[in-house]
C-alpha positions in Angstrom: 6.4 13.2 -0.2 3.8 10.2 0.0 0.9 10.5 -1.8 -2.5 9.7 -0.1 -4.3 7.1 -2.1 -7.3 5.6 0.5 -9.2 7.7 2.8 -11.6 6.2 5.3 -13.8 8.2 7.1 -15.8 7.8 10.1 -16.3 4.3 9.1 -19.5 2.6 11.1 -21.1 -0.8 10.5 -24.0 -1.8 13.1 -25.4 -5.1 12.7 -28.6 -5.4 13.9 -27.6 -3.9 17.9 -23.6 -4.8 17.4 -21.4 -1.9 15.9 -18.2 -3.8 15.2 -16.8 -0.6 13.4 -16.6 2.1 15.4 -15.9 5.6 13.1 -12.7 4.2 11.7 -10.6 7.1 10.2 -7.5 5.9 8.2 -5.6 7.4 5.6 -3.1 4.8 3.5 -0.6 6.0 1.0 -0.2 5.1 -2.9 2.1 2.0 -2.7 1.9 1.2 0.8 1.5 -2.1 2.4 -0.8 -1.9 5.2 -1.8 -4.8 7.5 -5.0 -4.7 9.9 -4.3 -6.4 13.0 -6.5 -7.5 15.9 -8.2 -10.6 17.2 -11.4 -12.3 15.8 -14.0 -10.2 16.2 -12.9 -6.7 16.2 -13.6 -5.2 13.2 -10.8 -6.1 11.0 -12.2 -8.1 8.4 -15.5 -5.8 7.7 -13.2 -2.8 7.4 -12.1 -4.8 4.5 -15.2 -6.0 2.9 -16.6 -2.3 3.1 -13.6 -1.2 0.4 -14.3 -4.1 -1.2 -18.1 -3.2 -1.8 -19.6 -6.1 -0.3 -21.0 -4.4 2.9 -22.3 -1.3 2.8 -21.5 1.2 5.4 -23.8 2.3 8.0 -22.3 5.6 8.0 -19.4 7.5 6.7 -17.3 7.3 3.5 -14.5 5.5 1.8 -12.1 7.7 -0.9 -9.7 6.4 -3.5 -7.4 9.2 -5.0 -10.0 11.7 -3.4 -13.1 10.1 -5.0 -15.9 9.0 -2.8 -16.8 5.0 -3.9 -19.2 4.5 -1.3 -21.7 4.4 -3.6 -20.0 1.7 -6.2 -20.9 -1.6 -6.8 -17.4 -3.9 -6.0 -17.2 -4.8 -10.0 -17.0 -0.8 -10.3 -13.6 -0.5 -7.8 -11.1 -1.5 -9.3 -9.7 -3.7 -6.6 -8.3 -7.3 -6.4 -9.5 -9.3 -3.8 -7.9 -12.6 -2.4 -10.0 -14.8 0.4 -8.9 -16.8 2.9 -10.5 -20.4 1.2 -8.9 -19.5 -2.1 -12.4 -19.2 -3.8 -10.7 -21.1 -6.7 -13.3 -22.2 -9.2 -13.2 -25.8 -9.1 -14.4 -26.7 -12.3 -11.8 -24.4 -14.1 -8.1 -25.2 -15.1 -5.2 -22.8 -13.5 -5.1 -20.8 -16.9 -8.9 -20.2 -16.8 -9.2 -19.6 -13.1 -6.8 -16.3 -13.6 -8.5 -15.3 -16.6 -12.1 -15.3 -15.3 -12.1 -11.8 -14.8 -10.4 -10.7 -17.7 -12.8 -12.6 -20.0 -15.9 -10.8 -18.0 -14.2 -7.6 -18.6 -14.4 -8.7 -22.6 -10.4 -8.6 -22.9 -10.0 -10.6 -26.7 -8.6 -13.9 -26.2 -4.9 -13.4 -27.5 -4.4 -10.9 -25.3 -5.8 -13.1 -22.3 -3.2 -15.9 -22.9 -0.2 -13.2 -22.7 -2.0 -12.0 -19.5 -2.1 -15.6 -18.3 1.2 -16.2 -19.1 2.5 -12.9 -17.1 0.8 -13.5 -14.0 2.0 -17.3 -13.8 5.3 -16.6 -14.2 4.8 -13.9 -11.5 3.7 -16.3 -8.8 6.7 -18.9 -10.2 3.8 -21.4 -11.7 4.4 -21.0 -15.6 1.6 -21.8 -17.6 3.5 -24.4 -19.4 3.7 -26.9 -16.6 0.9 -26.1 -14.1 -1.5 -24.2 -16.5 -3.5 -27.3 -17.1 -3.9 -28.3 -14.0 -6.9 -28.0 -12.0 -7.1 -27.1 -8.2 -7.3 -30.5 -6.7 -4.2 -31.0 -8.3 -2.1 -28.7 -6.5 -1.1 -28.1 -2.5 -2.7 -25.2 -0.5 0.0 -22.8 -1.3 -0.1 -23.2 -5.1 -4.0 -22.6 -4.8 -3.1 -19.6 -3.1 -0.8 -18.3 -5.5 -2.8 -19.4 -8.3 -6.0 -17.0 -6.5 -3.2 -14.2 -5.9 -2.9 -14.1 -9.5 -6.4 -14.3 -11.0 -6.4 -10.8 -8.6 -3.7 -9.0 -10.1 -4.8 -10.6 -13.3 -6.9 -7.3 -14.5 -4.5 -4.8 -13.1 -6.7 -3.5 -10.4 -5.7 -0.2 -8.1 -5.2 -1.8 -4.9 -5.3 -5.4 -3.6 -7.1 -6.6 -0.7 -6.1 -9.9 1.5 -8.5 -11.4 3.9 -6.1 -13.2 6.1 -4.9 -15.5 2.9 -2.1 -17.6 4.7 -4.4 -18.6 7.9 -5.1 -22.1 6.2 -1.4 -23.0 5.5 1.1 -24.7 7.1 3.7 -22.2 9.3 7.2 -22.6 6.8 4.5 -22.2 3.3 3.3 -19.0 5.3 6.7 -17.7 6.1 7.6 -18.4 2.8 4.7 -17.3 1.2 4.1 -13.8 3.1 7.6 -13.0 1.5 6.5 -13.8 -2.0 3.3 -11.6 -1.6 5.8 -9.1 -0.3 8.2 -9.1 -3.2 5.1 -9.1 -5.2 3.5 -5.9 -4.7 6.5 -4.0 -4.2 7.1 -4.8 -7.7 3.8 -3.7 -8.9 3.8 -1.0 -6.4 0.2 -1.8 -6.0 -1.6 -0.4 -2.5 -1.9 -3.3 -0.5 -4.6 -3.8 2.4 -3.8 -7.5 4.5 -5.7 -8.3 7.2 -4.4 -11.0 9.8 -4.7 -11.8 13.3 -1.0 -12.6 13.2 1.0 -10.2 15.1 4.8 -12.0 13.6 2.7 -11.8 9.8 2.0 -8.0 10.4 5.3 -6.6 11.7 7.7 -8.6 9.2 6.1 -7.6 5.9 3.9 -4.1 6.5 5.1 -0.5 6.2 2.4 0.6 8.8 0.1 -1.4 10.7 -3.5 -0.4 12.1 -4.4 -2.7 15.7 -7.8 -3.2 16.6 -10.0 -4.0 19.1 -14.0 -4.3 19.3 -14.4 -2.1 16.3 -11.7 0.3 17.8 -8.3 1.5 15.9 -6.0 1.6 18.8 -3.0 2.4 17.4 -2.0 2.9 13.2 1.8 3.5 12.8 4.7 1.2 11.5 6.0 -1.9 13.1 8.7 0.0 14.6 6.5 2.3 16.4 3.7 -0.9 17.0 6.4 -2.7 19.0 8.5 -0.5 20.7 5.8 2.7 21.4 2.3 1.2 22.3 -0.1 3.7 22.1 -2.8 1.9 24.7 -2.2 -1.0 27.3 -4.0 -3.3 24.3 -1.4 -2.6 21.7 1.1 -3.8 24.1 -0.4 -6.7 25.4 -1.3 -8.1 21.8 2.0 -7.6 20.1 5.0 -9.0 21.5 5.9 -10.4 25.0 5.5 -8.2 27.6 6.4 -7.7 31.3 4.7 -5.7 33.0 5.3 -5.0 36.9 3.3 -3.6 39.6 4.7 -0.7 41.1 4.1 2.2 43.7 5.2 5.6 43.6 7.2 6.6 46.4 8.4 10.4 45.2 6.5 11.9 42.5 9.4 14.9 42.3 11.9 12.4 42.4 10.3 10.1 40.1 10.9 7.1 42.5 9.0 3.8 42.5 8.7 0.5 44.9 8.9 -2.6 43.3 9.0 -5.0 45.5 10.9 -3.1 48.0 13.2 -2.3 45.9 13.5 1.3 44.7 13.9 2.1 41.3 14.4 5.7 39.9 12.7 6.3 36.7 12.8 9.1 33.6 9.7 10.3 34.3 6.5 9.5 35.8 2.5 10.6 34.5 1.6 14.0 34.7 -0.3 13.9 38.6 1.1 11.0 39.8 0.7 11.2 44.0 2.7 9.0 46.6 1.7 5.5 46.9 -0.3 5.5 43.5 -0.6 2.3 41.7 1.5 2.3 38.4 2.1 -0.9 35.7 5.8 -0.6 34.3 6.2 -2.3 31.0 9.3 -4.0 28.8 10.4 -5.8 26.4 11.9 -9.2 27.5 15.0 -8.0 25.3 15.1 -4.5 26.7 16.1 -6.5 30.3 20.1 -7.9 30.8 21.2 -10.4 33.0 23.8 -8.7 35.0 24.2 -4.9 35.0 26.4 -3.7 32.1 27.8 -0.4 31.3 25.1 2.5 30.9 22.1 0.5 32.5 20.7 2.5 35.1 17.2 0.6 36.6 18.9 -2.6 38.5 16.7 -5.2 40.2 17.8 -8.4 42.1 16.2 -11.6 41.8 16.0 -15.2 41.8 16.0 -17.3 38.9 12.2 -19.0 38.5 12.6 -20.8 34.9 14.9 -21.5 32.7 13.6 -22.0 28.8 16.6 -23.1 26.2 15.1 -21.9 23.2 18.5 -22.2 20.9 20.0 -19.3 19.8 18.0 -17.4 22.7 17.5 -18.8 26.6 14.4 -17.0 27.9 14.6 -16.7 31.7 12.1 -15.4 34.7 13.3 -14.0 37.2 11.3 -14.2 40.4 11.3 -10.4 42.3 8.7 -11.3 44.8 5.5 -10.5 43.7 6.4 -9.4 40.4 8.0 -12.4 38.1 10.9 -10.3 35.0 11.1 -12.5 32.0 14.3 -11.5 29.7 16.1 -12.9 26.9 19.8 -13.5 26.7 21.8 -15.2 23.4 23.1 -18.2 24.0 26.8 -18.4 25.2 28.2 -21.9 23.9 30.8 -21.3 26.3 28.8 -20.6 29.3 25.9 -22.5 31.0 22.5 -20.3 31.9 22.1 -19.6 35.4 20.9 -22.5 37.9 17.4 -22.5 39.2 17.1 -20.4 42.3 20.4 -18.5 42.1 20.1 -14.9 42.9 20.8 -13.1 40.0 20.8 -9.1 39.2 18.8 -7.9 35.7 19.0 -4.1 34.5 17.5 -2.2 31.6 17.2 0.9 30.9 14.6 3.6 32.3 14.0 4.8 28.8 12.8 1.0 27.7 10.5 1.2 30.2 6.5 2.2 29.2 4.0 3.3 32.0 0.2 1.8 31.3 -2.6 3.5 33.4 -4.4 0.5 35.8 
């Protein structure tokens, strides 16, 4: 059974007339790598630096293992922080840089150098070729590595991540992300990463919380993120999404009009009256070209855009007033459909997700 190790409750911060954390209540298990998600400005990033202890609350209280450390300074959490500029000291070799804080904390010098040693060999810099170096001697993700240890460095409880990757080139950040990954699972340290990154969050998080102007809309894993949107801004912001605009014809039925074309569904909203306004959602992956065995929502169409994408050809399909993009693999054998050919896609009612207007 998990084991809650961070509880956040009823989280505020107000600057001056701007709240831009809006009674956040989160609980995160021991061990778990968690990733806060949402665009600039919506909260993500001062959730963080209220753990950390550098802003102060305006109400409501943060717990570790059931202990209220509101009140701490950040030297007195326990927690490893890593920033988005590095924060490197500049004037300090790679070896001093990752034991800053274990010299503060008074740890004798002997047992600083096998320290050192540990958490180079960790990141995959040892100490005998790059622990001399100084930071304007190495790239942006060996900075990054190098700050990732001088975090873990004094064994702190959990480690917090303010969007550390957003500076690096996209194959370092793939490649790096991993690394962080492999990292703290073998620590089995609690991890808190904040990015705006929606392909960051879902490949390396066990649970994701997505916000929006200070708002959690949606905390649950990557799996539930993606395929189970919780509000029309969860699944906007993560992933491609259609979404078509329908009318129902026969609530008891559960018949819609899209298009002129009538489509039966699983289920409509509780209430939902003849010719009311609905948005239908899907995943561009959920539609097939064609109708194979089992699909039972069909729409006909006419090829709008073709977009060869290599292993995947994206298509939209034009339905009238409504434009269907769906992915198909691509068939070495067979071309993609021409522009303007009339084409049928299907899916099935069950991938599709019904946002209120």
């Amino acid at each position: 059974m998990a084991e809650e190790f961070l509880r956040i409750e009823n989280l505020v911060k107000t600057f001056g007339t701007n709240t831009v954390v809006k009674g956040a209540n989160l609980s995160f298990n021991r061990g778990e790598f968690i990733s806060l998600l949402g665009p600039s400005g919506c909260g993500k990033t001062t959730i963080l630096r209220m753990v950390a202890g550098f802003e102060r609350p305006s109400s409501g209280n943060i717990l570790v293992e059931g202990k209220d450390i509101t009140p701490l300074q950040p030297n007195q959490r326990k927690v490893g922080m890593v920033f988005q500029a590095y924060a490197l000291f500049p004037n300090m070799n790679v070896e001093d840089n990752v034991a800053f804080g274990l010299k503060i904390a008074g740890m004798p010098a002997d047992q600083r150098r096998v320290r050192v040693e540990e958490m180079l060999n960790l990141i995959g810099l040892p100490a005998a070729t790059f622990g001399k170096r100084f930071p304007f001697e190495m790239s942006g993700g060996q900075q990054q590595r190098v700050a990732l240890a001088r975090a873990l460095a004094p064994k702190p409880r959990m480690l917090l991540l303010d969007e550390p990757l957003s500076a690096l080139d996209a194959k370092i950040r793939v490649s790096l992300r991993q690394e962080i990954r492999s990292i703290q699972r073998e620590l089995g340290i609690t991890t808190i990463f904040v990015t705006h990154d929606q392909e960051e969050a879902l490949s390396i998080s066990d649970r994701i919380v997505v916000m929006s102007a200070g708002n959690v809309e949606q905390f649950g894993t990557p799996f539930e993120i993606y395929n189970r949107p919780a509000t029309r801004f969860v699944a906007t912001f993560v992933g491609t999404l259609n979404t078509l605009t329908a009318r129902v014809l026969d609530a008891a039925a559960h018949t819609v009009d899209v298009d002129g074309q009538v489509l039966r569904l699983a289920s409509l909203p509780a209430g939902a009256a003849a010719n009311a306004p609905l948005s239908l959602t899907m995943r561009p992956e959920a539609v097939a070209l064609g109708k194979p065995n089992g699909q039972d929502v069909v729409l006909s169409g006419k090829i709008k855009e073709v977009h060869f994408l290599g292993s995947v050809i994206r298509l939209k399909v034009d339905l009238g007033q409504n434009t269907l993009s769906l992915d198909t693999f691509n068939d070495t054998h067979t071309p993609p459909p021409a522009l303007d050919e009339q084409v049928q896609v299907s899916l099935n009612s069950s991938d599709i997700l019904i946002l209120p207007n």
